[in-house]
C-alpha positions in Angstrom: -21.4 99.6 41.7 -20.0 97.2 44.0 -21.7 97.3 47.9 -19.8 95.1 50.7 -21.5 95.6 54.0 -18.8 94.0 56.7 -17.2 93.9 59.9 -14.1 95.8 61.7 -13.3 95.1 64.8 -11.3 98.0 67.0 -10.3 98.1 70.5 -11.6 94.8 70.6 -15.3 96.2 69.5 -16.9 95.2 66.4 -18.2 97.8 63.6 -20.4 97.3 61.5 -19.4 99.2 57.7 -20.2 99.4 54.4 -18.0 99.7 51.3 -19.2 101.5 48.1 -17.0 100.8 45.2 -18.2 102.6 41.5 -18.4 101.0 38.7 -15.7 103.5 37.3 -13.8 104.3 40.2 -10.7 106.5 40.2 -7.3 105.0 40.3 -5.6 105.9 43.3 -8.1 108.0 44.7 -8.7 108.3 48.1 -11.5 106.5 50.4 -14.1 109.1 51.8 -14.9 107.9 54.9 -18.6 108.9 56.2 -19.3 109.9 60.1 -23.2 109.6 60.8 -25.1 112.0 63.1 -25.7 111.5 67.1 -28.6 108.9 66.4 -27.4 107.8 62.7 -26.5 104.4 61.6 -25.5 103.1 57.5 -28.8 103.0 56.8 -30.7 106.1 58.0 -27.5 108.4 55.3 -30.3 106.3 52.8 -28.9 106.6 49.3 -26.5 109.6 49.5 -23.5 107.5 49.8 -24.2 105.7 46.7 -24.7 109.1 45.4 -21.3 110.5 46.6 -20.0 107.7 45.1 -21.6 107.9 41.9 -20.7 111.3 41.7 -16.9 112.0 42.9 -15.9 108.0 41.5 -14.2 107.3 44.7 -14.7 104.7 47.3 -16.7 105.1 50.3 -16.9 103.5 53.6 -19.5 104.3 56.1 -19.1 102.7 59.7 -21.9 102.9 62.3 -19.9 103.9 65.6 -20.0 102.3 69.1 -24.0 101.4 70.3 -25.5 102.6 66.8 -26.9 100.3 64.6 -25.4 96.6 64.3 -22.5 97.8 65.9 -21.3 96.6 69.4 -23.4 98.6 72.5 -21.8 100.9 74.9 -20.1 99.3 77.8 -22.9 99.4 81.3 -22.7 102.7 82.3 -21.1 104.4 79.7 -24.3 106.7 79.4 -24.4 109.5 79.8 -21.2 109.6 77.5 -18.0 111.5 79.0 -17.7 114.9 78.2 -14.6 114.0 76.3 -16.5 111.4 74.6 -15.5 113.1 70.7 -11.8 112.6 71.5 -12.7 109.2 72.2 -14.5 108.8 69.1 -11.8 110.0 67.2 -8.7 109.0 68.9 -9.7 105.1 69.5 -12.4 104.7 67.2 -11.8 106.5 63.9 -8.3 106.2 64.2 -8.1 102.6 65.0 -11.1 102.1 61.7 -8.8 104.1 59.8 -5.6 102.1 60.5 -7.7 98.5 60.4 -9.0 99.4 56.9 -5.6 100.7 55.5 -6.9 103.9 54.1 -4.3 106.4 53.0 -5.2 109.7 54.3 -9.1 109.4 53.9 -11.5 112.3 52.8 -13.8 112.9 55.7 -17.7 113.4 55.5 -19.1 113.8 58.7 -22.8 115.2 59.4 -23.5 116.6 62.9 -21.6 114.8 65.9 -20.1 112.8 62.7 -18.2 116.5 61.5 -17.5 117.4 65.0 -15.8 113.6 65.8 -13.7 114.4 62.1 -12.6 117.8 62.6 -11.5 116.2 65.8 -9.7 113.9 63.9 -8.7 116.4 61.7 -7.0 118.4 63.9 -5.1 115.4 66.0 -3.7 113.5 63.5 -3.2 116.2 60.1 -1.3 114.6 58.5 -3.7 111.8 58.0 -6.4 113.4 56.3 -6.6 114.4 52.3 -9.7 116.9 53.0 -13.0 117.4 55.5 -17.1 117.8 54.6 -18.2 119.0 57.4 -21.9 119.1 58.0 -24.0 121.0 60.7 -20.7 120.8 63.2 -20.7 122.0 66.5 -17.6 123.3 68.1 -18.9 124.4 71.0 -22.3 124.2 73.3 -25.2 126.7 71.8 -28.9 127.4 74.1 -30.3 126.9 70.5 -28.6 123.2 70.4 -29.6 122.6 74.1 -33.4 123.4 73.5 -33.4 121.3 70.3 -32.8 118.5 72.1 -35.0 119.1 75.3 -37.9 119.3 72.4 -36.2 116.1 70.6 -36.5 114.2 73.5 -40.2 115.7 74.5 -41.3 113.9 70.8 -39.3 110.8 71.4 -41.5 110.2 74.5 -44.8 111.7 73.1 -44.8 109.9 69.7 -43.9 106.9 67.5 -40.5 108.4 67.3 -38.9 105.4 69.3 -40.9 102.9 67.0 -38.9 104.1 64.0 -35.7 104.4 65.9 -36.0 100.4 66.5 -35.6 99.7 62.9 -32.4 101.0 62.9 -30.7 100.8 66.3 -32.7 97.5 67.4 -32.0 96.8 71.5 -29.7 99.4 71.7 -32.3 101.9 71.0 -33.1 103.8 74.2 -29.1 103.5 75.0 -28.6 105.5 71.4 -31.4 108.0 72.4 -30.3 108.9 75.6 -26.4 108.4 75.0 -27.4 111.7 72.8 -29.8 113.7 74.6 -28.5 113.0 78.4 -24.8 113.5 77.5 -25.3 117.4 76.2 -28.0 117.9 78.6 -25.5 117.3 81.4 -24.4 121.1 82.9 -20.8 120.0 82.5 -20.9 119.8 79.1 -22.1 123.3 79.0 -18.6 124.3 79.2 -17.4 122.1 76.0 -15.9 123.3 73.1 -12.9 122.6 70.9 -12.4 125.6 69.3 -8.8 125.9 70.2 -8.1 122.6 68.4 -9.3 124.0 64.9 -6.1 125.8 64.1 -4.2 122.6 63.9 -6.3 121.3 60.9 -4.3 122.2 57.8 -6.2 120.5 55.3 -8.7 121.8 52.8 -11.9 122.1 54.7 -15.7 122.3 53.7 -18.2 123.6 56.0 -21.6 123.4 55.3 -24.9 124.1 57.5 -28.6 124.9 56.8 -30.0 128.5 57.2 -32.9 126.6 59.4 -30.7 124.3 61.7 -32.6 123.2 64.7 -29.5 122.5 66.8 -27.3 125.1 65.5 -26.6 128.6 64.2 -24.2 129.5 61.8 -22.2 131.0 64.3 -20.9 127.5 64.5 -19.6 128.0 60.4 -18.2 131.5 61.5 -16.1 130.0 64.2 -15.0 127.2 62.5 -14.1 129.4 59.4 -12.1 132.1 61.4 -10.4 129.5 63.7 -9.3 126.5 61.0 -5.9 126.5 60.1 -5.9 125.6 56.2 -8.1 126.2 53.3 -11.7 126.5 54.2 -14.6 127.3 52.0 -17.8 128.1 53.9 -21.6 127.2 52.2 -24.8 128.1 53.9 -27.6 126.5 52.4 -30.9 128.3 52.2 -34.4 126.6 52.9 -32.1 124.0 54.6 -32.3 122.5 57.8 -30.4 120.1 60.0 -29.3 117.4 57.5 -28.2 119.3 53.8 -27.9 115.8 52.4 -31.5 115.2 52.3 -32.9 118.7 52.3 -30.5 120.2 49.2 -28.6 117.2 48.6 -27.9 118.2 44.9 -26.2 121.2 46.3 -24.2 119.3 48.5 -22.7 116.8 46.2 -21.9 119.6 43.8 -19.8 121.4 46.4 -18.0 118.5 47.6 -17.3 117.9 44.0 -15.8 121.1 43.6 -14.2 120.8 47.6 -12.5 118.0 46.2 -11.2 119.4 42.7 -13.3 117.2 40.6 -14.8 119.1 37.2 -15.3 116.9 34.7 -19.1 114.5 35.5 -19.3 111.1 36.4 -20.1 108.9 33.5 -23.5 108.1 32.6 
């Protein structure tokens, strides 16, 4: 397994990715391109990339966005983010990664803002996209994602919480916390949703969510599955919470095997 960890630079901002290449990779198979979380960076997805890799023999590219990681921070007062701020992310950033890296029609993997920001993408540029894995997505604003957060950001000021942040997100910690937690706290953003963008995604689509999501019921699946406007398989995962790829991550590397047609196993 080959593992390049490099700069992008889009829109004049530098990203900071990593490339996972396996040892038998598939000719001519597509890049899946990973989307981390509201406070995730290459480094907190741990091993599951490599896994993914490992597993489907394609290429993967995970990218930390804009203020995460050892990516460049958010322009002075970009926080709280605009409430458009996911058609930014996809429209300048994943596009523009997308374009800079030459992939051809990428597989998506996006966990939490990360599947919101690629069934964005999905949906704005279709014909771009091979397939989606979406994980714990929100399409619109629930009170059970607003109170998760209100308690998130209780522990982040009661506890070591920040401490561990730092190893990931470095200066930019505090910016990464509260670009998060005061952007969907804002009353205006009550009000978003981008439901009536789902029926313009036409590829196959995966949606997967714990049972015991903190920030999200599966009404969020329902909508997304009734609303899409291709293939879509759903999967809810019991004794499962926020993050399937660390809770039943077995489960979720077998479905995104079969999500992507592969039946046959990776080689030993």
């Amino acid at each position: 397994m080959k593992i390049e960890n490099f700069y992008a630079t889009v829109n004049g901002i530098s990203l900071s990715c990593q490339q996972i290449i396996p040892e038998d990779v598939r000719p001519d198979a597509p890049t899946i391109l990973m989307l981390h979380e509201a406070l995730g960076t290459i480094r907190m997805w741990r091993d599951f990339p490599a896994k993914l890799a490992t597993a489907t023999r394609h290429p993967v590219v995970v990218y930390e966005r804009r203020g995460h990681g050892k990516s460049d921070p958010h322009a002075t007062g970009d926080i709280p983010r605009a409430i458009d701020f996911h058609n930014i992310e996809s429209d300048v950033y994943l596009h523009g990664l997308i374009a800079e890296l030459g992939l051809a029609k990428p597989i998506l993997f996006g966990h939490s803002d990360g599947a919101t920001i690629a069934l964005k993408y999905a949906a704005r540029f279709p014909d771009n996209v091979t397939a989606v894995i979406s994980e714990a997505a929100h399409v619109f604003v629930e009170d059970v994602t607003v109170a998760g957060i209100t308690e998130a950001a209780k522990i982040y000021a009661q506890t070591d919480w920040k401490t561990k942040l730092q190893r990931h997100h470095f200066a930019q910690t505090d910016d990464v916390f509260r670009a998060w937690v005061d952007t969907w706290r804002q009353p205006e953003f009550r009000d978003w949703n981008m439901v009536n963008e789902l029926a313009n995604i036409t590829c196959p689509l995966l949606v997967i969510q714990g049972d015991d999501d903190q920030f999200g019921s599966d009404e969020q699946v329902h909508t997304i599955c009734a609303h899409t406007g291709g293939p879509v398989t759903k999967m809810l995962i019991k004794d499962c919470g926020h993050i399937p790829h660390f809770d039943q991550p077995d489960q979720v590397v077998k479905a995104s095997l079969n999500h992507l047609g592969i039946t046959e196993p990776a080689s030993a």
